[in-house]
N, C-alpha and C positions, 0 to 999 in steps of 0.2 A: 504494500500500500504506500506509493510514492508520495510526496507533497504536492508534485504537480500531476497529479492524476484529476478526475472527476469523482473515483469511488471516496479518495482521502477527505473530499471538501465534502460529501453527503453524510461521511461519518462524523465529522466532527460536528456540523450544525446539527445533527442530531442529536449526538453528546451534549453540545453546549445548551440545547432546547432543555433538555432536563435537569441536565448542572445548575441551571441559574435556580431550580424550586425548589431542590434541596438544600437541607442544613447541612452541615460541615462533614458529621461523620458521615452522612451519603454521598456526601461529593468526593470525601477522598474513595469511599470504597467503589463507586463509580468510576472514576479515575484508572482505580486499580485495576476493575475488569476492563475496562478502554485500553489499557495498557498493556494487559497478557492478549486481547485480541487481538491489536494491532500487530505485538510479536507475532501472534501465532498465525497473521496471516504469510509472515514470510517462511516461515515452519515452524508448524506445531508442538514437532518432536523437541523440540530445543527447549519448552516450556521448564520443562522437570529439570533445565541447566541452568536457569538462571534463576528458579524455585531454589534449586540446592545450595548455589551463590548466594541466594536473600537468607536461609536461615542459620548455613556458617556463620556467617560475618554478624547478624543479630546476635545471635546464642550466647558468640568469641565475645562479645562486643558488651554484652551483660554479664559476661564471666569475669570478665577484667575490670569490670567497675565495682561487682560484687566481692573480689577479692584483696586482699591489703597487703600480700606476699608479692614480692617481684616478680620473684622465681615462676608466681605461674602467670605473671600478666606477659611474661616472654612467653612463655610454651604455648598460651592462649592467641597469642599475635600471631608466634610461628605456624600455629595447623592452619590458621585464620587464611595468611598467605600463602602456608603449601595447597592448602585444597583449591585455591584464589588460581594464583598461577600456575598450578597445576595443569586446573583443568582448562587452562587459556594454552599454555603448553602442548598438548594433546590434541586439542583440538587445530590448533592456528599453526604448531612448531614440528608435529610429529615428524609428516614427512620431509621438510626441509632438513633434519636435525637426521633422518635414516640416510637421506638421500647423500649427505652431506660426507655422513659417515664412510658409506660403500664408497663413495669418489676417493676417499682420503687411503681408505684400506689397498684400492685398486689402484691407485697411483703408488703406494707403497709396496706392489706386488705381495700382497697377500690375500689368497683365496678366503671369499668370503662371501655368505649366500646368504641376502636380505628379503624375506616379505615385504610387499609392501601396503598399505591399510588407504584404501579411499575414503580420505573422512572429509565430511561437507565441513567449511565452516560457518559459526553460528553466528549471522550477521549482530555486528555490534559487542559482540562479546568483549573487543580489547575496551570499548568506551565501559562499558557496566562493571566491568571488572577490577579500572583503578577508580571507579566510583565507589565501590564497595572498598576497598583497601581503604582509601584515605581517609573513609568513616570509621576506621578500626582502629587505626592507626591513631587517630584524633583524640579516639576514646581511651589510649593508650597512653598518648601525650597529657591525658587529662582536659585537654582544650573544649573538648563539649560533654554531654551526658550522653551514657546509651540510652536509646528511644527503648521506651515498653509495651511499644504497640507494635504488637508486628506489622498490622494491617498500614500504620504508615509508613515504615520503615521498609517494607513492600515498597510502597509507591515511588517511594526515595530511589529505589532500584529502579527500578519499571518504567518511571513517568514520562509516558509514551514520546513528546514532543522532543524529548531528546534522548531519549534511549539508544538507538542507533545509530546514531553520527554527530553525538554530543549537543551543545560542549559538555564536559566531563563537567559536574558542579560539587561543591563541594557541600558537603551536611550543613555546616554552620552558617550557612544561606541560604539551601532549600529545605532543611528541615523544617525550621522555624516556620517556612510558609507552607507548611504541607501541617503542620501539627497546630496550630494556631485556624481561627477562621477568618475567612476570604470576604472581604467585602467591593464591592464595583468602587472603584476610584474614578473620578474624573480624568481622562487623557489617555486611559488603557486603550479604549476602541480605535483613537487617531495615533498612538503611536503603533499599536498593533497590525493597524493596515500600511503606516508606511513599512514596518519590518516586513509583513509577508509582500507587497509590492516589489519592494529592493529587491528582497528574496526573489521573488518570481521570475526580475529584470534580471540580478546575475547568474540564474541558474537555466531559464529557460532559452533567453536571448545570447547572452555570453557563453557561459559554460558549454552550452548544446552545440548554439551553431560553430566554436571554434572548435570544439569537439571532434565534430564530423571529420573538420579540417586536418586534426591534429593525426587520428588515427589511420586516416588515411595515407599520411608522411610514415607513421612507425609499422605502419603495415603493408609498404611498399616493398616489391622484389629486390634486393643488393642491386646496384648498378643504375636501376633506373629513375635515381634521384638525383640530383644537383644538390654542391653544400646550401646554398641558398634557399631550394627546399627543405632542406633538414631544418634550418635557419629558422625558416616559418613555421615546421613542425614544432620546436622548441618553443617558442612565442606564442602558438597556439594553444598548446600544453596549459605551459604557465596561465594564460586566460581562463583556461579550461579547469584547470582542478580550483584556481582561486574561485571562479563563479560557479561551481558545481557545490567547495563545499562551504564558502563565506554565504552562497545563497541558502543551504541547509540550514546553518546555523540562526542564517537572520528572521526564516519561515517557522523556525524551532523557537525563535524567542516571539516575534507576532502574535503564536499561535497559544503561547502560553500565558504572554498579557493579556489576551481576551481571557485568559480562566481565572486570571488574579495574579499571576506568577510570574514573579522576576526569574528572569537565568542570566547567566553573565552574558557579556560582550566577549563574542569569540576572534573578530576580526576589526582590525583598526588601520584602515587602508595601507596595506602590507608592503605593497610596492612603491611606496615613499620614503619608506627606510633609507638612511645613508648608511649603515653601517647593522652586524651581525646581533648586538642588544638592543638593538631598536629595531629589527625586523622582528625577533622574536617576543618582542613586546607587544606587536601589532598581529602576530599571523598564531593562527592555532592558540589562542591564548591560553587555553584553558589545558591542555599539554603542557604549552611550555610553563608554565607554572607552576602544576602537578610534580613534573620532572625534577623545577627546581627546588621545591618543599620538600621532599619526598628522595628526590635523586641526592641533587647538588651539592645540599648545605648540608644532609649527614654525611657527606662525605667528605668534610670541613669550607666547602665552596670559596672562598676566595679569601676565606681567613688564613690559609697554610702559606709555604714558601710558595715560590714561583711555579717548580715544579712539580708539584703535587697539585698547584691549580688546573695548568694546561693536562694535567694528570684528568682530573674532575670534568673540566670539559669533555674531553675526548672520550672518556666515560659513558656521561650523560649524554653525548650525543648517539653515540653508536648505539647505545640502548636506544631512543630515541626512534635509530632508524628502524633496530629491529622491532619494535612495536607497529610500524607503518607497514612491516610483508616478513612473510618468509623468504626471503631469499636475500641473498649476496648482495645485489644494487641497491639495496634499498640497504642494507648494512653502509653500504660506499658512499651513499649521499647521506647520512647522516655521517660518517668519519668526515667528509668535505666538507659539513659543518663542523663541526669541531675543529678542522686547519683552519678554518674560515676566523670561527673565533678567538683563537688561537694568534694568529695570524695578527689580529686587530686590534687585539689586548699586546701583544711584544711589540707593534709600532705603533700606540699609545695615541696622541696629538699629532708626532705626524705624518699623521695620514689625513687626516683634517684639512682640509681648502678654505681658505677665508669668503666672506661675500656671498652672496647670493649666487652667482654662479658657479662659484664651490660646490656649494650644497646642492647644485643641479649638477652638477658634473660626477660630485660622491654619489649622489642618488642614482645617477645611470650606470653608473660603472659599478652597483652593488647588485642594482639588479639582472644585468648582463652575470654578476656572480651564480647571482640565485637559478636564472636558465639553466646554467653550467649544471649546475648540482640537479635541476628537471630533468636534465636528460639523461643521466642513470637513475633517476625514479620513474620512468617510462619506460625507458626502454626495454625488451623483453629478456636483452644480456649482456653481457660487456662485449661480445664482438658487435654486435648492431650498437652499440652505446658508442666506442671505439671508431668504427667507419664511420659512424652520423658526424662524431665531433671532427677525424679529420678531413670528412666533406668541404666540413666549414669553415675550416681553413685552409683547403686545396682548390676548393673547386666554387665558386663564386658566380659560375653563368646563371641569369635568368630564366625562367622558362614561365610558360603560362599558368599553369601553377604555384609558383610562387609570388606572378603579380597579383592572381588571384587571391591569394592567402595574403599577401600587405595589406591588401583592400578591403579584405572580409575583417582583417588587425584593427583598421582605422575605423571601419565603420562605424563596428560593435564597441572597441573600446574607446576612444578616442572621447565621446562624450562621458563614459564613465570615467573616465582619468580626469578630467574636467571638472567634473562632478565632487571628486574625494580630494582635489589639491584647493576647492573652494571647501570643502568642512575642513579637510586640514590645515588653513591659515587661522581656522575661526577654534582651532582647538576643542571642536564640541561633532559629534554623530548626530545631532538631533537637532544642526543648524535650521534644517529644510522645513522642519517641522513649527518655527519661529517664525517662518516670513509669512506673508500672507495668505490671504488662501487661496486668491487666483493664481501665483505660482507654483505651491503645490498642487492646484487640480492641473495643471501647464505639466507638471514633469508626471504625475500618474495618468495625463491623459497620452503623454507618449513611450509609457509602459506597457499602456493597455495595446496602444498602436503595434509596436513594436512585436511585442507578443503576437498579437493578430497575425499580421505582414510578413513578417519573418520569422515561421516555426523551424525549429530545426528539421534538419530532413530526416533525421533519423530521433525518436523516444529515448533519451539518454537514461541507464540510472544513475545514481549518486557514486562517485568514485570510491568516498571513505567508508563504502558499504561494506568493502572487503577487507575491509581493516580493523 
C-alpha cells in the first residue's frame, strides 16, 4: 500500500472518518490495527516479526526499570539487542554474510559446500528495529520510563505512517504523543497538506520521472553508453533517491499531523551542504543521529585523540552503509563517507572559501562529492561502478540521450532547487506556509499540474523499501 496509490488515500480517510469520534484509548488501539494492516498488506507473514520485536524490547525494557542490579540491566539490554539484530541479521545479512563467506573460502582454495536459504526480506525491518533498540537502550540510560501499556508501546513500533521508510523516531517524542490525548490544533490541516503536497511533488514528479531516466543508464548493455550518459545516470540517481525518499518522509509527517502527530524533520534540503556535517545534518536525519547517539559518542566520538576519532568515523560510517544493503557497494559508499569526513575534519578551515561565491563553489564541489559516493550505491557492482566512473572521465561525447536527461535535470529540478535555496536563506521549512495565500495556492496549483502532465512513465516504488 504505497502513499501515492489511490487504495492508500481511501484507507486513511476512512481511518481518519473514525479516529476523529473516538476517545484516546480507541484511537491508539485503532491506530494499532491501521498499523498491523497496513504491514500486513505488504506481507502478512512478517506480522509475528515484528509482534516478536514489540514484546522483547517491552518485556527487556520493564525488566531493566524493575530491576536495581546492573548486572542484569546489561544481560537484559544484551538479549534485548541479540534477538533485535539478530533477527535483522537473518533476515537482511544471511545470504550476503554465506555468500561472502564461500567467495572468501574459494579464493583461498579450500573446498567448501554452502546451502543457500531464499529469505524475502521484511520491508522496513532495518527502520522498526533501531526504533525498538533506542527505546531500550533509553530505558537503560534511564533517560525515559518503560511504557506499561503494551497496546501503546505496540503502536510506538507499528505507527503505520512511518513504519517502513521512517524517519526512525525516537520514544521521548513519540511516546508522549501516543500515550497522552490528541486534541485538533489549529494549523495541522494546512501544514499537513503542504507536507503530503511537497511529498507528492518530490516523489511523484522528481523521484519517478528521473527514475525512469536513471535506471535506464545502470541498466544499459557495457559499451553502449557514453561517460556523459553515465554522467546523467549519476545526477538522475541523486534526484531520484532524494525525491523518492525526502518525498516519503514529508507524506509520512503530512499524514500524521492530520492525526495529531508530530514526527521529526527527516530532510533539510540536502544538496546545499558545503561540506560532510552539514550534509548529514540535512539528509537522512533521523539515521544520522541515531548513528551518532547510539554509534558515535559511545564510542568516545570526538572527545579521544585524533586517531581514534577518524577511528569512530570510519566506524560509524561503514556500519552506516551496511544498514542501507547487503552487499559490498553499499559497505564502499559508506567507507567514502567516512574518507569524506575524515578528509574535512584533517583540513579543518582550509578548505573553507571566503564570500558568497565560496560557499557556491564548496557547495558544488561537495555535491559532485556526494554523486561520486551515488554511484557505488547504485550500481549493481564494482565492475559496472568502475567503467561508469571511468566513462566519465574518458569519454565525454554527447548523445541524445544525455541531452535528453540534462533537460529532463533542468526541468524537474531546476524549480525545486529554487524552491529550497529560497527556504534556505530564510532558515525556516515552513517559509511557504507564511506568505500568502494566493502564493501558496500558485505553487500547489503547479503541483497539482505537474502531477497531472507529467506522470512518470513507469509506477515507481519507494527505494528505502529495501532497506
Amino acid at each position: 500500500m504505497l502513499f501515492n496509490s489511490y487504495l492508500f488515500w481511501i484507507f486513511f480517510v476512512l481511518l481518519w472518518a473514525v479516529y476523529r469520534v473516538l476517545p484516546h484509548r480507541g484511537q491508539n488501539l485503532l491506530l494499532l490495527a491501521a498499523s498491523y494492516y497496513f504491514y500486513s498488506c505488504w506481507d502478512w507473514r512478517f506480522l509475528p516479526l515484528i509482534m516478536t520485536t514489540t514484546l522483547v524490547n517491552y518485556f527487556t525494557a520493564i525488566g531493566i526499570e524493575n530491576s536495581d542490579k546492573a548486572t542484569r540491566h546489561r544481560w537484559l539490554l544484551g538479549f534485548s539487542a541479540a534477538v533485535s539484530l539478530g533477527l535483522l541479521a537473518f533476515f537482511k545479512y544471511w545470504g550476503f554474510f554465506t555468500e561472502s563467506a564461500y567467495e572468501l573460502m574459494t579464493l583461498l582454495g579450500i573446498p567448501v559446500q554452502m546451502s543457500t536459504l531464499n529469505i524475502i526480506l521484511p520491508v522496513g525491518i532495518s527502520f522498526y528495529t533501531f526504533q525498538t533498540m533506542s527505546y531500550t537502550i533509553d530505558v537503560y540510560r534511564g533517560q525515559i520510563k518503560a511504557s506499561r501499556s503494551l497496546v501503546n508501546f505496540a503502536l510506538y513500533v507499528a505507527y503505520f505512517p512511518q513504519l517502513v521508510a521512517g524517519p526512525i523516531e525516537r520514544s521521548v517524542s513519540l511516546m508522549p504523543q501516543i500515550e497522552n490525548p490528541r486534541s485538533r490544533r489549529r494549523g495541522d490541516f494546512a501544514e499537513g497538506l503542504y507536507l503530503v503536497m511537497l511529498g507528492l511533488f518530490l516523489k511523484v514528479v522528481v523521484g519517478d520521472n528521473l527514475g525512469f531516466i536513471a535506471d535506464g543508464v545502470f541498466m544499459a548493455e557495457p559499451g553502449t553508453i557514453t561517460g556523459t550518459d553515465a554522467l546523467v545516470g549519476v545526477y538522475c540517481f541523486a534526484f531520484q533517491i532524494y525525491g523518492d525518499f525526502a518525498g516519503y518522509s514529508s507524506i509520512a509527517r503530512g499524514v500524521s499531523k492530520w492525526l495529531g502527530i508530530d514526527l521529526m524533520t527527516n530532510f533539510r534540503m540536502p544538496y546545499l551542504a558545503r561540506n560532510p556535517s552539514d550534509f548529514w545534518q540535512r539528509w537522512h536525519i533521523s539515521l544520522s543521529s541515531w548513528l551518532r547517539d547510539y554509534l558515535y559518542i559511545p564510542l568516545g566520538g570526538n572527545r579521544v585523540s585524533a586517531g581514534k576519532v577518524y577511528r569512530n568515523l570510519m566506524i560509524t560510517m561503514l556500519l552506516g552503509g551496511l544498514w542501507h544493503g547487503a552487499g559490498w557497494t553499499f559497505i564502499v559508499w559508506g567507507g567514502l563517507h567516512g574518507l569524506i569526513l575524515c578528509g574535512y575534519r584533517a583540513l579543518g578551515d582550509r578548505f573553507t572559501l571566503p564570500g558568497r561565491w565560496g560557499r557556491t563553489l564548496a557547495t558544488v564541489f561537495f555535491f559532485h562529492l556526494i554523486c561520486l559516493t551515488w554511484l557505488f550505491f547504485r550500481a549493481d557492482s564494482f565492475a559496472q561502478a568502475w567503467q561508469m566512473l571511468s566513462l566519465i572521465f574518458t569519454d565525454q561525447g554527447l548523445s541524445e540521450l544525455s541531452r535528453y536527461g540534462f533537460g529532463m535535470i533542468a526541468f524537474f529540478c531546476l524549480p525545486l532547487m529554487v524552491y529550497e535555496i529560497w527556504l534556505d536563506k530564510a532558515h525556516s521549512l515552513r517559509r511557504l506556509e507564511l506568505v500568502h495565500w494566493g502564493w501558496r495556492s500558485a505553487v500547489y496549483c503547479y503541483i497539482v499540474f505537474m502531477i497531472i502532465v507529467f506522470p512518470p512513465p513507469v509506477f515507481g516504488q519507494f527505494i528505502y523499501f529495501q532497506f
